[in-house]
C-alpha atoms as one frame of an Amber mdcrd trajectory, in Angstrom:
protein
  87.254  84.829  96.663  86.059  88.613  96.924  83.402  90.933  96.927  81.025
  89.001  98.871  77.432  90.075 100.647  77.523  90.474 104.384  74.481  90.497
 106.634  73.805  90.658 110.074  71.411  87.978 111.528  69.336  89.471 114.369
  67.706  87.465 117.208  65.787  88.012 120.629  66.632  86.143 122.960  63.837
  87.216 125.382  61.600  85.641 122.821  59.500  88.410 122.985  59.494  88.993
 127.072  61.452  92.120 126.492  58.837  93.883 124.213  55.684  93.010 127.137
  57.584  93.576 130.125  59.970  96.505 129.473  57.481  99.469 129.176  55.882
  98.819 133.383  59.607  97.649 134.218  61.893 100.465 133.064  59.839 103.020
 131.763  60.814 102.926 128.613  59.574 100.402 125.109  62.525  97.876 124.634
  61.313  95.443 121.660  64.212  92.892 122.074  67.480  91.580 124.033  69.518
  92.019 120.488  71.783  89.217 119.582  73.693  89.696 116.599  75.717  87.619
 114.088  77.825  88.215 111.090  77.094  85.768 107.988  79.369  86.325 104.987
  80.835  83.736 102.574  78.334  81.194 103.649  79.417  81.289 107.606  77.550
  82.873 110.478  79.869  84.064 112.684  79.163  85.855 116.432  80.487  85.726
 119.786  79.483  84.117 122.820  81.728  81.162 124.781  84.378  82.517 122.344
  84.204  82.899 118.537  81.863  80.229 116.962  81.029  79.861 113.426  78.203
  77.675 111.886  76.312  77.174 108.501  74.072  80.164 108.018  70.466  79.938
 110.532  71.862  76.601 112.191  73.237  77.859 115.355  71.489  77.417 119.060
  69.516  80.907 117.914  67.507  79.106 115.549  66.531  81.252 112.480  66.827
  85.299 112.637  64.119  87.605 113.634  66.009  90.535 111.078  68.497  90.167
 108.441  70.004  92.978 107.690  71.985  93.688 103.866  75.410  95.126 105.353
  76.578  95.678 101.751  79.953  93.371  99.979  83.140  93.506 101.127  86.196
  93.292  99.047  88.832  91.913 101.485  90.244  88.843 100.305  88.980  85.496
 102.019  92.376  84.695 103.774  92.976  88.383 104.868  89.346  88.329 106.929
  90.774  84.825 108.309  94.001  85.987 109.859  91.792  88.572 111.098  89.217
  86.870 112.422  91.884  84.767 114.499  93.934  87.560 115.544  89.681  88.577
 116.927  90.054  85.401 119.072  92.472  86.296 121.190  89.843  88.818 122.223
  86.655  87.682 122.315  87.268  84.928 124.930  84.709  83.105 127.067  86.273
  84.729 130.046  86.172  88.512 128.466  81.985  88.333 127.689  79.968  90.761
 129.815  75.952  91.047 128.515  76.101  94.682 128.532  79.910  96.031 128.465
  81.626  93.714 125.729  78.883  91.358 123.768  78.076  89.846 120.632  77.313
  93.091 119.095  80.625  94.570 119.871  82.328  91.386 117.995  80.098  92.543
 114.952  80.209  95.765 115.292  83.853  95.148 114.766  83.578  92.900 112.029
  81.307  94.709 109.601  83.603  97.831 110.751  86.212  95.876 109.102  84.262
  93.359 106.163  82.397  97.378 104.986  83.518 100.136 106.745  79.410 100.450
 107.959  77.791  99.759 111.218  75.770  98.036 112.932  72.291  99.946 113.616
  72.458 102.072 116.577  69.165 100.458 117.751  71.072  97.500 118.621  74.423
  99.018 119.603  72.875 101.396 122.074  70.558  99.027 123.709  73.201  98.528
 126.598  73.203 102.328 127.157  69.209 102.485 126.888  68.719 100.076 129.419
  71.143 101.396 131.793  69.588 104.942 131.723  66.571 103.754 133.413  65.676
 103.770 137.276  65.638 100.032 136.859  68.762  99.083 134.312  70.838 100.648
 137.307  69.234  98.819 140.011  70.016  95.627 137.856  73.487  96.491 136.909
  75.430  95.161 140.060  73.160  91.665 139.651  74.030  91.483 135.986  78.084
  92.677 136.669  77.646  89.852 139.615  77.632  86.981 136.609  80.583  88.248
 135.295  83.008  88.363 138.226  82.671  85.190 140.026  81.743  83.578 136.536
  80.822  80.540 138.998  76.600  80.411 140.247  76.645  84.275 139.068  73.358
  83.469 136.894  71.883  82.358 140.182  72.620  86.034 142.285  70.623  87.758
 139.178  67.832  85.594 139.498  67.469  86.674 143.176  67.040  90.562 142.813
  67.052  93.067 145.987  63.505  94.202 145.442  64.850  97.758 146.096  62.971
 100.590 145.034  59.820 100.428 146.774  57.687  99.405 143.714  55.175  97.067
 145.397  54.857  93.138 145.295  53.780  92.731 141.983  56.592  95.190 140.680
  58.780  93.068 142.855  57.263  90.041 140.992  58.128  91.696 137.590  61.580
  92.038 138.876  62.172  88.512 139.681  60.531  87.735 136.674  63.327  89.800
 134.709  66.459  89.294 137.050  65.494  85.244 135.514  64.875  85.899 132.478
  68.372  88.139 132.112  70.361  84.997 133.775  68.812  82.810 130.971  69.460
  85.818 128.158  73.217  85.658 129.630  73.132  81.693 129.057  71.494  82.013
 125.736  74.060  84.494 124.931  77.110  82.572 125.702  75.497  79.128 124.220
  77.575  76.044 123.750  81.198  75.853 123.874  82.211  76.200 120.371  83.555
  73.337 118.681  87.104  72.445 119.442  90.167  72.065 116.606  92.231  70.146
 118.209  89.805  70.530 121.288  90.555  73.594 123.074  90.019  73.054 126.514
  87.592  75.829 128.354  90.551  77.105 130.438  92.613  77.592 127.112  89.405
  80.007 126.169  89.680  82.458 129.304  93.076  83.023 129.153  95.121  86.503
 128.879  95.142  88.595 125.509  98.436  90.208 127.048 100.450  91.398 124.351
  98.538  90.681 120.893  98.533  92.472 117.564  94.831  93.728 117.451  92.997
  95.851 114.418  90.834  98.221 116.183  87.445  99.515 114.366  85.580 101.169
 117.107  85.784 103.028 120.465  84.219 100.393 122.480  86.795  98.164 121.392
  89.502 101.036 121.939  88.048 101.559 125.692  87.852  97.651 126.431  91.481
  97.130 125.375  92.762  99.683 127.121  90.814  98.998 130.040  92.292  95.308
 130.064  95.782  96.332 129.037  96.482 100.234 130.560 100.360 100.205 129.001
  99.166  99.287 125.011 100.527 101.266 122.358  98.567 102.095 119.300  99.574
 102.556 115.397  97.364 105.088 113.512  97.107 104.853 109.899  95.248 106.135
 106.967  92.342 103.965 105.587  94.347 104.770 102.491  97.856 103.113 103.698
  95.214 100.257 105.131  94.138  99.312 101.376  98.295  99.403 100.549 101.381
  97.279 101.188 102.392  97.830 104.555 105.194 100.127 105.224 108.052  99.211
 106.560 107.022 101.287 110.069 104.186  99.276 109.986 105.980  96.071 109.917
 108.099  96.651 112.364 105.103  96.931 114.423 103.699  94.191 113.876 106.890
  92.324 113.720 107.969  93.967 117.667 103.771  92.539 118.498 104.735  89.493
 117.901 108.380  89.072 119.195 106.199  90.352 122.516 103.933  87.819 122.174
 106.612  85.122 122.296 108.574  86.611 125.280 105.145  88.344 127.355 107.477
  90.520 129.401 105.170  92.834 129.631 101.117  92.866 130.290  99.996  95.308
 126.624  98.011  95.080 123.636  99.249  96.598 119.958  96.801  98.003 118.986
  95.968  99.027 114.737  93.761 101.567 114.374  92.488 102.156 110.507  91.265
 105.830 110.271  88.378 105.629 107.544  87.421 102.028 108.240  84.328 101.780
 110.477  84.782 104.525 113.253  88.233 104.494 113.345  88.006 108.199 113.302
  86.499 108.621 116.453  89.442 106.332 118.086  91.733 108.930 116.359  90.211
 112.252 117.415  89.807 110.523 120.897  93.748 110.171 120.525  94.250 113.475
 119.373  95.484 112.036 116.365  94.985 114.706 113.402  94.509 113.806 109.722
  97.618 115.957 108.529 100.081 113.789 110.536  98.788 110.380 108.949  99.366
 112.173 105.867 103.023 111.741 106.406 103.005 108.435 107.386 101.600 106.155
 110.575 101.590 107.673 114.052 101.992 106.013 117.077 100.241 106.311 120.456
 101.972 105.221 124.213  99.844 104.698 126.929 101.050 104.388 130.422  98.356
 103.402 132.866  95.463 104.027 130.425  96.529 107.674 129.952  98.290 108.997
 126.674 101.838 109.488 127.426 103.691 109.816 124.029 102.490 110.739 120.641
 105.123 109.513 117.738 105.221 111.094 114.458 107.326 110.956 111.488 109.419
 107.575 112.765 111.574 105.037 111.050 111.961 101.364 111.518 115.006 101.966
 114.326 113.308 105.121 116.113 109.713 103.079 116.543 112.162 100.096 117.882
 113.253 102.094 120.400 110.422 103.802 121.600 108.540 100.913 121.973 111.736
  99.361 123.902 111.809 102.675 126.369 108.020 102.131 127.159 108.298  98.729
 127.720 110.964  99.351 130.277 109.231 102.247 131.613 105.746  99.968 132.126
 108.422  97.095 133.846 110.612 100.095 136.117 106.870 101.078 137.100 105.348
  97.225 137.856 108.839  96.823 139.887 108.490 100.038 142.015 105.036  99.227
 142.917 105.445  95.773 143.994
């Protein structure tokens, strides 16, 4: 089952709060708290306490303020699945943050991959919008608050400082909004989603150490290497994406996995499809240049989130040991520091 329509569902979940009280708050006209959702082949899909899926318009959002035509996709049913697990490991409970790593990165990456497109930039710079105002920084610490204890952080943003001088009823406003983001953050995460074979919450916030991951994006570049400093990253052309992989390529992902099994070390393996969503970006970023994916897929180390090798040209038994050499390098390094 291919070629099938994607949209993106859109919701507020201010309900409407954002659009009267952001103008006298922050300065600036902020119509909505964006949540997003992916619907294709009858399934809404979007992130929250993990990945959760439901019949189109039936989840806790109710029915969509926008739906936006994303255009048809032409990967094959099963293909999206595997990839939409391998997205799991990911997009954990424990991992959400309202403003650094949301529901609109999980689509963002998902109609990257489903169309090549994007999301609008309305909603994928609403983060960055808020957070250039007087009072989006004042709120930050509140809102990072919910994130790090993850236990009675909603309560410590609906108790705002009051700092900035701007009078009781400004300081009303604030309280107003400091509660109304802890229930946006609630709203956001929603119920647990429903268990197969009843994944317990603690199963949910666990480590993404050492996964095979298809990057479409640099805010999904930047959050993985953020969590895992030491990942190593396979460039290829959106043209070798569409292809059988070669035999580089699954050595890669067969090395991803043999990690996964044996975790020695704490990395991500990261895919990175130049010409599908912004994959480019992530390339140039990497100083990865078009002529080298010409001659096949290049490879990326990273030692303590800086680029320390750039691997061009390989075979199956020179990417083997490379990756080996890191790993022991990244282990030699945890050792020495400990």
């Amino acid at each position: 089952m291919t070629d099938a329509e994607v949209k993106l569902y859109v919701y507020d979940l201010s309900n409407g709060l954002a659009r009267a009280l952001s103008l006298p708050l922050t300065g600036r006209q902020i119509d909505g708290i964006w949540h997003t959702s992916v619907v294709v082949w009858d399934r809404e899909i979007f992130y929250g306490a993990g990945v959760m899926e439901t019949a189109p318009g039936r989840s806790h959002h109710g029915q969509p303020l926008h739906v936006i035509p994303c255009g048809r996709t032409q990967i094959p049913l099963d293909v999206f699945d595997d990839y939409l697990s391998d997205l799991k490991q990911r997009y954990t409970a424990g991992n959400y943050h309202l403003l650094e790593f949301n529901c609109n990165s999980f689509t963002q990456d998902v109609v990257g991959f489903l169309t090549g497109t994007e999301i609008p930039a309305w909603i994928s710079s609403l983060p960055a919008d808020f957070l250039s105002t007087p009072f989006g920084q004042q709120m930050k610490p509140q809102i990072d608050a919910m994130y790090t204890g993850r236990s009675g952080g909603a309560a410590v943003v609906g108790s705002p400082s009051g700092q900035g001088g701007a009078g009781s009823q400004g300081n009303a406003m604030g309280m107003g909004l400091g509660g109304l983001l802890a229930g946006i953050a609630g709203k956001a995460a929603g119920p647990s989603p429903p268990s197969s074979g009843s994944t317990p919450q603690s199963d949910l916030i666990q480590s993404t150490a050492s996964s095979l991951m298809i990057i479409t994006n640099p805010t999904s570049f930047d959050a993985s290497l953020a969590s895992h400093p030491n990942s190593i990253a396979l460039f290829r052309s959106s043209s070798s994406a569409s292809a059988e992989p070669s035999v580089v390529e699954k050595k890669f992902e067969e090395m991803a996995k043999d990690e996964a099994a044996e975790n020695k070390v704490d990395l991500e393996y990261l895919v990175v499809d130049v010409g599908v969503g912004r994959g480019e970006e992530v390339a140039a970023k990497c100083g990865v240049e078009s002529n080298e994916l010409e001659r096949g897929p290049v490879v990326v180390l990273f030692k303590q989130g800086v680029k320390s090798d750039v691997l061009t040209d390989l075979d199956p038994d020179e990417l083997e040991a490379a990756i080996v050499w890191h790993i022991a390098q990244v282990q030699e390094g945890r050792t020495g520091s400990s």
